[in-house]
C-alpha positions, 0 to 999 in steps of 0.5 A: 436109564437105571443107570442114570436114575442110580446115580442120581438117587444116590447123588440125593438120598447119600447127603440126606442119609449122612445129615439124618445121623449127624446129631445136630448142634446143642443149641439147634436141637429142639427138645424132644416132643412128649410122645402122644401117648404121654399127652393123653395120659391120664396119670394126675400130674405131681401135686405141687406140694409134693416134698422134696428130698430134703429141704421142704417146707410142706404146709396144711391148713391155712397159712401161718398169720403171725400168732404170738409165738410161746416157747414149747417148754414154756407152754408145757411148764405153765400151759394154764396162762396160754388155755384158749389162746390163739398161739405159735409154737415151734418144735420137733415132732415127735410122734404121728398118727399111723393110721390117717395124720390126724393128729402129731406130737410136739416135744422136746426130748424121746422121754416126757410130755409133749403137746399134741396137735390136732388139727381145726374141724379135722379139716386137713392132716400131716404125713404119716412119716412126719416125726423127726421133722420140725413143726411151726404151728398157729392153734388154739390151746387147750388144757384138758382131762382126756377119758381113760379110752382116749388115753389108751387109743393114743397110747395105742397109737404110740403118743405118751398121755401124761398123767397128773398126781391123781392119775388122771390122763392130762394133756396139752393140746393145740388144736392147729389152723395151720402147720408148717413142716420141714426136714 
């Protein structure tokens, strides 16, 4: 009778044993389940506005809605015409903030003025390793004569503060509704 019942299982369980390490064909394989442990897991997904290696575009604020687009060294040249406007301009960023994003530069060279962005209400910044990526922005520009302190803060922070014939700190800046980033 062990005999019988030997022989048996092993005319059963060898076919099964041999099927179960038989990887199954490509297109039959379902993909594998997440483990339990993975479903529950409390780890936040990654946001989907995470950058890419290379090739992003990352945007902040609102969506750019087709503001006149003014030429950076045209905006630098003669910003005055442009003061209170509502405009797009397009550029390399230069400079970022170090400490949150809350503000980042836009120039056309390592050396001389730039325009700084600053973004509407504080209401959205850009990432820190922002520099070097180019930038299209919609705001509103301003002309304005910033107080000694605030040039030495945003000297401190590695932006370069313009200064007029009188020594004054002067500076354009757009104060951003929205900003598009690329690499």
């Amino acid at each position: 009778m062990k005999t019988f019942r030997s022989a048996l299982l092993t005319l059963f369980a060898l076919p099964l044993v041999a099927l179960a390490e038989t990887p199954a064909p490509a297109a039959a394989q379902k993909p594998a389940a997440k483990p339990a442990v993975q479903e529950n897991c409390p780890h936040p997904e990654t946001p989907a506005d995470a950058k890419p290696a290379s090739g992003w575009t990352l945007t902040r604020g609102e969506a750019l809605k087709g503001a006149p687009a003014v030429k950076l060294a045209e905006l630098l040249a003669k910003p005055q015409p442009h003061d209170g406007k509502t405009v797009r301009v397009e550029g390399q960023v230069r400079k970022a903030c170090q400490k949150k994003g809350c503000w980042m530069e836009l120039a056309e060279g390592a050396k001389g003025a730039g325009v700084r962005v600053t973004f509407k209400d504080y209401g959205f910044f850009v990432p820190l390793d922002s520099a070097g990526a180019s930038a299209r922005v919609e705001g509103v520009v301003k002309v304005s004569e910033l107080s000694e302190d605030m040039a030495k803060h945003y000297e401190a922070e590695g932006a370069i503060v313009p200064r007029g014939a009188d020594g004054k700190p002067r500076e354009v800046q757009l104060v951003a509704t929205g900003v598009e980033l690329r690499r």
